[in-house]
C-alpha positions, 0 to 999 in steps of 0.5 A: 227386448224380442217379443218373438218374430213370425212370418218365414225366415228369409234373414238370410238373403234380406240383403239379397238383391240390392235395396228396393229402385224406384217403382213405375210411379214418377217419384215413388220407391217400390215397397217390395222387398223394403223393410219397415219399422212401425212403432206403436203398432199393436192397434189403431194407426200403427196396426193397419199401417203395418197391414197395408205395407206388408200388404205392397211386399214390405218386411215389417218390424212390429215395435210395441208395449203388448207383446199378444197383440203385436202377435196377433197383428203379424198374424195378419200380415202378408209376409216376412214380420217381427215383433219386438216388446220395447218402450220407445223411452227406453234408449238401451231397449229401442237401440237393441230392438234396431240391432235385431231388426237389421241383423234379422231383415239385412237393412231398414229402409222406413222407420214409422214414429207412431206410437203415442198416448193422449190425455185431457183436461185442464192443465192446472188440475192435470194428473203431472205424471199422465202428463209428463208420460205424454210429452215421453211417449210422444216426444222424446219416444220419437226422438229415442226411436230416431236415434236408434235406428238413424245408423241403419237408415244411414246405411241405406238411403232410408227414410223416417217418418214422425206422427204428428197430428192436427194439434201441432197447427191448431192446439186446443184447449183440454189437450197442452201434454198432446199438442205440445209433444206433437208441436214439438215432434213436428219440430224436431222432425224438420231440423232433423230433416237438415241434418241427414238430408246429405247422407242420403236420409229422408224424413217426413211429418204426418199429420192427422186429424180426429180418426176413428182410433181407440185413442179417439174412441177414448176421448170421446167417452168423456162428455165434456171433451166429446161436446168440445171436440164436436163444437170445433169449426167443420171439418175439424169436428169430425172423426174421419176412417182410419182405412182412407187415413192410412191409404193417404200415409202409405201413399206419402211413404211411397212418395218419402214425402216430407209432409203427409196428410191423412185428410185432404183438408190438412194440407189447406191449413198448414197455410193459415195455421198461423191464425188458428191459435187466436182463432182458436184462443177465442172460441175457447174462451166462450166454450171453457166459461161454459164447461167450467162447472162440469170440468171436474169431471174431466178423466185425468189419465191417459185415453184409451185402449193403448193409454191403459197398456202403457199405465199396465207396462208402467206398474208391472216394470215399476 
């Protein structure tokens, strides 16, 4: 469903020109002219990477749950924008949405799965319908937003791109719905990657550690998961800026890398994550004994600013 478009109307020579030849850089694609897609961008991650795309001349398509805030953001974009209201679960939504989106620009060339929602605490005292909503949002979302716009990307050489996070190599305790759904987007990307590679597709996974996000922002008004998040080893127990983050996803999109990392340390571990779930399983053991009476404590619901939009959207639709 179309929440509306802004930006100057250039529908009608998009696909002028050609598609966007590679940049003076060795191995980078030029942004001028390319038409991006970002999921979940009315605020954190998904905002400020619109932001910088539009910013090196991409045509940017804003995908999102909050209709007056993806307004806003392509308010603050450089050139030609839209922005589309859809649940990225929603099959019939998200595969009109890629339909627009390419009658409207021409093409696609980037499609950036951003949008997610978390929540925390123990799993066996955990709200089963937050829960589930994660592994939806996060999982199967990326995989909605991949199917629908893959035929568009086939079109064109393109190249999409899953957000996955830290806690697909290192998932923690208090986290299960979040480190499963990034574990499993984390999968589903590299077997997809296999599968389009001959059609001229390209897919890349983002990693990212704690940035300075409402959803993170979220977290942390909670003690008990700001005490646990600040006990992890450095540089895991710190909240890194999300201008430096995203400059990092903007420069592996350029790249259409397969892997991109938003702190400099995250390439390291993919190189032990093998050890860090015993690592990990024994330090949480020592810091859930000494939690455990104040666990009850513990918000069940989706964090923050975009978990509260998604419950909002939940109950009107429902």
């Amino acid at each position: 469903m179309s929440g509306g478009m802004s930006g100057t109307d250039g529908a009608g020579d998009a696909g002028g020109g050609g598609r966007a030849g590679r940049a003076g850089r060795r191995g980078c694609w030029q942004l001028e002219g390319q038409v991006a897609v970002v999921t979940g961008a009315a605020r954190g991650v998904g905002e400020l990477l619109a932001r910088k795309l539009s910013a090196r001349g991409a045509k940017v398509a804003l995908v999102g749950l909050e209709p007056e805030e993806l307004e806003r953001v392509a308010g603050r974009l450089h050139g030609e924008c839209g922005h589309w209201y859809a649940d990225v679960t929603d099959a019939t939504a998200m595969a009109r949405v890629a339909a627009e989106v390419e009658q409207r620009f021409g093409r696609v060339d980037i499609v950036v799965a951003n949008a997610g929602v978390a929540s925390g605490g123990p799993f066996a005292d955990s709200d089963p319908d937050a829960w589930r909503r994660v592994i939806e949002v996060n999982l199967i979302g990326g995989a909605v937003t991949a199917r629908a716009f893959l035929p568009a990307l086939g079109r064109g050489r393109g190249y999409f791109l899953q957000i996955a996070s830290l806690a697909a190599m290192a998932p923690a305790p208090m986290m299960t719905a979040y480190a499963a759904s990034k574990s499993g987007v984390e999968a589903f990307a590299h077997s997809l990657r296999g599968e389009v590679a001959h059609r001229g597709i390209r897919v890349g996974v983002g990693y990212l550690s704690w940035t300075d996000t409402d959803m993170v922002r979220g977290a942390d008004r909670d003690a008990v998961m700001r005490e646990l998040r600040r006990g992890l080893p450095w540089p895991a127990n710190r909240t890194y800026p999300l201008g430096p983050a995203v400059d990092r996803l903007v420069s592996g999109i350029e790249r259409r890398a397969p892997h991109l990392y938003a702190q400099w340390w995250l390439r390291g571990a993919q190189g032990v994550r093998g050890y860090l779930p015993g690592v990990i399983a024994a330090a949480g053991r020592r810091e859930m004994r000494r939690f455990e009476p104040r666990l009850k404590g513990v918000s069940r619901g989706l964090m923050g600013a975009g978990g509260a939009a998604d419950e909002r959207d939940r109950t009107l639709r429902n």
